[in-house]
N, C-alpha and C positions, 0 to 999 in steps of 0.2 A: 568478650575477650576471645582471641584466634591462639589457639597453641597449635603450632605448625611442624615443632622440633619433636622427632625420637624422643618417647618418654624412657628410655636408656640414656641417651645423651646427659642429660641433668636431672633435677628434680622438676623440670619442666611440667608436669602433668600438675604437681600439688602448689609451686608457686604463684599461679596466678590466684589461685584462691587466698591467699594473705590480703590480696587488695580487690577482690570481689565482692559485693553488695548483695542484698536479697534484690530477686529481680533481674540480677543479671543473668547472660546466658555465655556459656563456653563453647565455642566453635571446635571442636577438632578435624585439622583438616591435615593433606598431607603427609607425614608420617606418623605425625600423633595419632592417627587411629589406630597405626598398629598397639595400645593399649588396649585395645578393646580384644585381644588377644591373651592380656594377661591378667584372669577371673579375682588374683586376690586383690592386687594392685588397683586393677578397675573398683573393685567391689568396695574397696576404702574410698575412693574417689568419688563414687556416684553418695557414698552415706553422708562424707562430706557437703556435697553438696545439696543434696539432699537437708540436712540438717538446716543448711544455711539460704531455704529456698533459690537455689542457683540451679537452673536449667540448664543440660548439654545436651548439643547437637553433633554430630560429624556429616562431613562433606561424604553424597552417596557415590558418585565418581572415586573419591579418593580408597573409599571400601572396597568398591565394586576392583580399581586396579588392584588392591594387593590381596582380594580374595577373599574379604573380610565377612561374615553375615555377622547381620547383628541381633545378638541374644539378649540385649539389655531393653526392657520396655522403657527404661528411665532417659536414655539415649536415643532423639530423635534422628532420624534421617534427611537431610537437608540436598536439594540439589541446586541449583546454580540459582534459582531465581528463588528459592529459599534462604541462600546464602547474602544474596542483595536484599531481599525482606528484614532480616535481621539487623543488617548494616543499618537502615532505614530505621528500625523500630529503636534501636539503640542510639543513643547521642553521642556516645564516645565507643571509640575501639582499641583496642591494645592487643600487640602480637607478641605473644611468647615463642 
């Protein structure tokens, strides 16, 4: 699953996990990694997924433009041919 949108904009960050799988992985790419700026919000998010073996990643590019480091060990770093690995390793994709 790719969440793409501001986790301000919606519930965008918790939605996709309603129709996530164990096994699956969450892309943030774009502005949803500006969550990883916000330690409570994130912090429910990674336990969720966590909980429900569900893997995140965010795009290093999309960090790296808005400033972002990442403090979260649970949260991989992915770059562009990590981002097609993924694509690859998954059968289906869905963008929030």
């Amino acid at each position: 699953m790719v969440i793409n949108r501001s986790w301000h904009e919606q519930v965008a960050l918790f939605e996709p996990l309603c129709f996530a799988q164990s096994g699956d992985t969450i892309l943030l790419l774009e502005d949803a990694v500006l969550a990883m700026q916000s330690p409570i919000t994130l912090a429910s998010f990674l336990a969720k997924c966590q909980a429900n073996q569900i893997s995140v990643a965010a795009l290093l590019d999309d960090c790296r433009l808005r400033g972002i480091d990442n403090k979260y060990p649970q949260i991989d770093l992915v770059d562009y041919t990590g981002y097609v690995d993924l694509v690859i390793a998954h059968d289906k994709q869905v963008a929030w």
